[in-house]
C-alpha positions in Angstrom: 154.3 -86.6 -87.1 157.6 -88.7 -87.5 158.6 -87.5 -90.5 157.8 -84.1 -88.7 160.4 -84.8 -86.4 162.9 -86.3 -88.7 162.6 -83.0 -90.7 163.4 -81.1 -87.5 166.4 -83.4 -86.8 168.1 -82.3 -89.8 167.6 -78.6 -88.9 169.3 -79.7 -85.3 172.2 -81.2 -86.6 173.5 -77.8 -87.7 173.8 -77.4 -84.4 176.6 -79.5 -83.7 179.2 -77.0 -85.1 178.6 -75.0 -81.9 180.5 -77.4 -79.8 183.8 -76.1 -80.8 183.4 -72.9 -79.8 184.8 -72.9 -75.9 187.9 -75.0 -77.3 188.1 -72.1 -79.8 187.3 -69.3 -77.3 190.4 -70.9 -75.2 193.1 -70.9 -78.2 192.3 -67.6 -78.8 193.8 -66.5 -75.1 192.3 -65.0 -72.6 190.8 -61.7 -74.0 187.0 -62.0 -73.9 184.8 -62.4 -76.9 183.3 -59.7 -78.9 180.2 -58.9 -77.3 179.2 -55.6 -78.9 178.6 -54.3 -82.6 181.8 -52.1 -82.5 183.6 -54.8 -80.9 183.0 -57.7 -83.3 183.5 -55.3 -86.0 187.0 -54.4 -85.2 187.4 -58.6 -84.3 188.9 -60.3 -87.0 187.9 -63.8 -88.8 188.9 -66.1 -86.7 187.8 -64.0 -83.3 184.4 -63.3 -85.4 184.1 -66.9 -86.2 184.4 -68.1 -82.5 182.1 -65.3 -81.3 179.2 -66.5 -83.6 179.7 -70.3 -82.8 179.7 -69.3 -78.4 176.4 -67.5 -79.4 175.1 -70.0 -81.1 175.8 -72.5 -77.9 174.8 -69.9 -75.6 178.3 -69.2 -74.1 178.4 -65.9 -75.1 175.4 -63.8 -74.5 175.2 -60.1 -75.8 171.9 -58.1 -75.4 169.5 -58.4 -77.6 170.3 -56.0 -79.6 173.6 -56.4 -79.8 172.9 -59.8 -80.8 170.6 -59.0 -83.6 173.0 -56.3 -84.8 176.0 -59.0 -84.6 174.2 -61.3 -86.9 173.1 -58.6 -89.6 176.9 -57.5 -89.4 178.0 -61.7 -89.7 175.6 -61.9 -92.7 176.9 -58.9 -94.6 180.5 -59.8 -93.8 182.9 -60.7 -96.7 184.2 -63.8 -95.5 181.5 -67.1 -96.5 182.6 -68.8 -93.6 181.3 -65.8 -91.4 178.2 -65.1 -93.3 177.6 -69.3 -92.7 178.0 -69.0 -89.0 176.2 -66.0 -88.9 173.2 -68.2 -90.4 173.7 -70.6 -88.3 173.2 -68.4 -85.1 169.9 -68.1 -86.3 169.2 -71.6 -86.5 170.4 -72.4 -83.0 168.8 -69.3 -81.4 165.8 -70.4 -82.7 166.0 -74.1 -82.0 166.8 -74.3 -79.0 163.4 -73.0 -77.0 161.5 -74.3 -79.4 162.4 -77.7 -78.3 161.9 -77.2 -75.0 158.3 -78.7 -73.6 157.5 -75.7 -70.7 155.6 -73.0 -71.9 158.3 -70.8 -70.5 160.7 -71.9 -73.0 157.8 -71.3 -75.7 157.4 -68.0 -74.4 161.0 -67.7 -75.3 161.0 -68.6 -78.4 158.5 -66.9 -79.5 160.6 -63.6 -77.8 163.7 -64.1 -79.6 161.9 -64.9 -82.6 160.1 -61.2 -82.9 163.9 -60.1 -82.0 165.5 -61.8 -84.6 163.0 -60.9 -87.2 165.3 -58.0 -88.3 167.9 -60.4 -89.9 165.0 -62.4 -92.1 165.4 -60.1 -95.3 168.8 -60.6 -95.2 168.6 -64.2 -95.3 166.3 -64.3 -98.1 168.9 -61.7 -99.4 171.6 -64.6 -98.9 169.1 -67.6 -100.2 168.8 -65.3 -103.6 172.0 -64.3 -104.6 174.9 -65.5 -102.1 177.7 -66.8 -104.5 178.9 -69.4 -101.9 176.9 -72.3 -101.7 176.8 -73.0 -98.6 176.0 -70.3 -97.5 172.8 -70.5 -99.1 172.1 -73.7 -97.9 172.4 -72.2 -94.1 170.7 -69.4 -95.1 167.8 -71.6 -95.9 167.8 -73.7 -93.1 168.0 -70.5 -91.2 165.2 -68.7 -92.8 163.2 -72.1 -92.0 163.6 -71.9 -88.4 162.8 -67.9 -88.2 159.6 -68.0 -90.1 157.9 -71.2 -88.3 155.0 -71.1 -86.5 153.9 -73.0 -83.6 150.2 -73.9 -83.6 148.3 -73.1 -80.4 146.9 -76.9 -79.9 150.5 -78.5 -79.6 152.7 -75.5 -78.6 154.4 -77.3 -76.0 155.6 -80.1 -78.3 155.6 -80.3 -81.6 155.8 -77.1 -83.6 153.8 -76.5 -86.8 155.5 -76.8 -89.8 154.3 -73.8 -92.0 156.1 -71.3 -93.9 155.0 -68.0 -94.9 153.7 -66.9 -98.8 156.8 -65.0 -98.9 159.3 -67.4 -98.0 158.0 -70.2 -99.7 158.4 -67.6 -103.1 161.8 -66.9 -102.4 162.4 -70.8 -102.5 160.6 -71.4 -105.4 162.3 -68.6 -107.5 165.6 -70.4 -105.7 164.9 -74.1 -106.9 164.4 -72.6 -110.3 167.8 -71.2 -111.0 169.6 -73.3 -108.5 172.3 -75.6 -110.1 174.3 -76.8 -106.8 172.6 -80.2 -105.8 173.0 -79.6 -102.3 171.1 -76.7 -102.3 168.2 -78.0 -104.1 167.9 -80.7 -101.9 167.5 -78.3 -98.9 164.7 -76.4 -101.1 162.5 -79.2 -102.0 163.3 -80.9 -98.4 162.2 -77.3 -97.0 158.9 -77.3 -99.0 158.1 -81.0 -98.5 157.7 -81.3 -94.9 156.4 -77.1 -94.4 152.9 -76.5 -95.6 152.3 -73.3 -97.1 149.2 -71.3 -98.2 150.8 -70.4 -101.3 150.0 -72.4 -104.2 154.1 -72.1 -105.4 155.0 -74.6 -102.9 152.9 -77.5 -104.8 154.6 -76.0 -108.1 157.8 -77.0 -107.3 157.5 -80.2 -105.9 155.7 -81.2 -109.0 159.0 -79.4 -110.9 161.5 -81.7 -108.3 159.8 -84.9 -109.0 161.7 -84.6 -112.8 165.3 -83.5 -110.9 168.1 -85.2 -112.0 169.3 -85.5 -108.5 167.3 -89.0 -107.1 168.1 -87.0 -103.4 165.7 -84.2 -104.7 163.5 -86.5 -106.0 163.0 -88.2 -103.0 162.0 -85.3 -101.0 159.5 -84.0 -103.7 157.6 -87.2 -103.5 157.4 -87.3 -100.3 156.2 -83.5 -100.7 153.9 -84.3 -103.3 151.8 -87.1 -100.8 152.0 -84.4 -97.9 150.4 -81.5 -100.0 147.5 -84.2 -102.2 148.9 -83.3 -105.5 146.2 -85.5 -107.4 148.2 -85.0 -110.8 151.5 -86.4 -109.5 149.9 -89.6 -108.1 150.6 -91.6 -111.6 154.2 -90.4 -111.1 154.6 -91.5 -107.5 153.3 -94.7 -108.1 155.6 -95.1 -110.9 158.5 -94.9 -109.2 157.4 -97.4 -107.0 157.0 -99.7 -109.3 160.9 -98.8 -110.9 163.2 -96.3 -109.9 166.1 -97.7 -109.9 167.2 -95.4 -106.3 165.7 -97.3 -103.0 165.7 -94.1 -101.2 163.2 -92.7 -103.7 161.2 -96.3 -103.8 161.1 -96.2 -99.9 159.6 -92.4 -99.9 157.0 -92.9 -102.5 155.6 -95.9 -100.3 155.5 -93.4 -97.8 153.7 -90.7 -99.8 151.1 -93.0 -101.3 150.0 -93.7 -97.5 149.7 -90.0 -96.9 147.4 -90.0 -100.0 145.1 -92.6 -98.4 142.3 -93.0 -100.3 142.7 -91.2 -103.0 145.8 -94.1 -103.6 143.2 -96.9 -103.8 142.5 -97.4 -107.4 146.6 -98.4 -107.2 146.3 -100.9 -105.2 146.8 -103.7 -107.6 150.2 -101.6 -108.3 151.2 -101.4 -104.8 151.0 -105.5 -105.1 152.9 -105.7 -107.7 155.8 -103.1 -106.5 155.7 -105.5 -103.0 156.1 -109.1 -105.4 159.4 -107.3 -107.1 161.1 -105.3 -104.2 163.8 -106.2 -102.7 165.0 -104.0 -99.8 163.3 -105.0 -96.6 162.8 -101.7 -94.9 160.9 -100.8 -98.6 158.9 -103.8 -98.4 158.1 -103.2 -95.2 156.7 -99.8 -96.0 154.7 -101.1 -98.7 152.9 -103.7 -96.7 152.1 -100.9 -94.2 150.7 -98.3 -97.4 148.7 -101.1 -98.1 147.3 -102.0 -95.2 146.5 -97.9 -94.5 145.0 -97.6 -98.0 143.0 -100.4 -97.6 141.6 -99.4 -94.1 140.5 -96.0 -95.3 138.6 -97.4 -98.1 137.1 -99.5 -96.0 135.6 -96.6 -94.1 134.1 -95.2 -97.4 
């Protein structure tokens, strides 16, 4: 569940953008912010840009349909930085009562959600092809937050980290051909901590294990634990034992104690790893695998 919530605390920080937008809203004088389709068409950059971020922080608020229509005209436009704010409207639109604990800000979620669905194809659209970076990176984070589902046991808490066949597909394809690092790291982080029914998801995190970037790598092992890849358990535990990145040592403590007892016949490895690490918090994490490991075998 933590690293549930971690995951979920990167997809809030690109939130903090929309903070800027009042001060924004004020330097551009006193004329109120687009609030319409034809409006924010005729607007230009820098009036489109502050329209987008005072959505985003619920300081503007256009219908909904003007809204939806805003954000398929943000994410067609041909400035990156629009298209990336436009993205990031999504992510705060849909973030926002998500995180809230009353079932009346479930209810809206779940209401802006089935509004919003109209943008999702272009995201995907953006996530394929977009030749600005980050801009697919937003558009990933974006696409994230549209296509969760909350499951009906915790809805009021913690929402269920599942993606949909089609999403998941889209990622793959994008981990594939992806060469920014940044990017990939959003992919595999995407796929690590949101299960999937499709069996694509599993396929690239096997693929991300061998990335050159140890920030990708550290995601897909953490991935790999989450989803029981069997095979990739002789990896893992390899780069335990001596990867030279902590961050990637410290994760694949973590994801041999999601493999519980399927990790026992490593054991003596996992003693080993402890008797040569050095970085406390990785230690740490070790003795704790261990001790989780060895409790679940016990209840064999």
């Amino acid at each position: 569940m933590m690293r549930r919530l971690r995951f979920f605390a990167v997809y809030a920080a690109a939130l903090s953008f929309a903070v800027a937008a009042p001060v924004l809203a004020q330097s551009l004088g006193a004329a109120p912010l687009p609030q319409t389709t034809d409006q924010f068409r005729r607007a230009d950059t820098r009036v489109k840009l502050a329209t987008l971020r005072a959505m985003a922080s619920r300081t503007v608020m256009p219908t909904a349909g003007n809204l939806v229509s805003i954000v398929q005209l943000a994410l067609d436009d041909t400035a990156p930085e629009v298209r990336r704010n436009g993205c990031r409207v999504v992510t705060a639109r849909m973030w926002h009562p998500r995180s809230s604990s009353s079932s009346a800000g479930v209810d809206a979620w779940r209401a802006e959600k089935a509004g919003l669905e109209p943008v999702k194809g272009l995201l995907l659209g953006l996530i394929r092809s977009d030749p600005d970076e980050v801009v697919r990176r937003e558009a990933i984070i974006a696409a994230g937050n549209l296509d969760l589902e909350l499951e009906p046991s915790d809805a009021s808490r913690l929402p269920r980290v599942r993606i949909s066949a089609e999403l998941t597909a889209v990622l793959a394809d994008a981990y594939r051909n992806e060469q920014d690092t940044a990017v990939r790291t959003e992919i595999v982080k995407s796929l690590s901590a949101a299960r999937s029914e499709s069996s694509r998801r599993s396929e690239v995190l096997v693929a991300a294990l061998a990335d050159v970037a140890p920030q990708v790598v550290q995601y897909a092992v953490l991935g790999v634990g989450d989803a029981q890849v069997k095979d990739a358990l002789p990896t893992v535990v390899s780069y335990l034992q001596r990867h030279p990145e902590v961050r990637v040592r410290l994760a694949a403590a973590q994801s041999l104690a999601m493999y519980g007892a399927a990790a026992a016949p490593y054991l003596p490895a996992l003693q080993e790893a402890l008797a040569q690490e050095s970085d406390p918090t990785t230690r740490k994490t070790i003795e704790g695998t261990i001790r989780v490991i060895q409790r679940v075998k016990r209840w064999l």
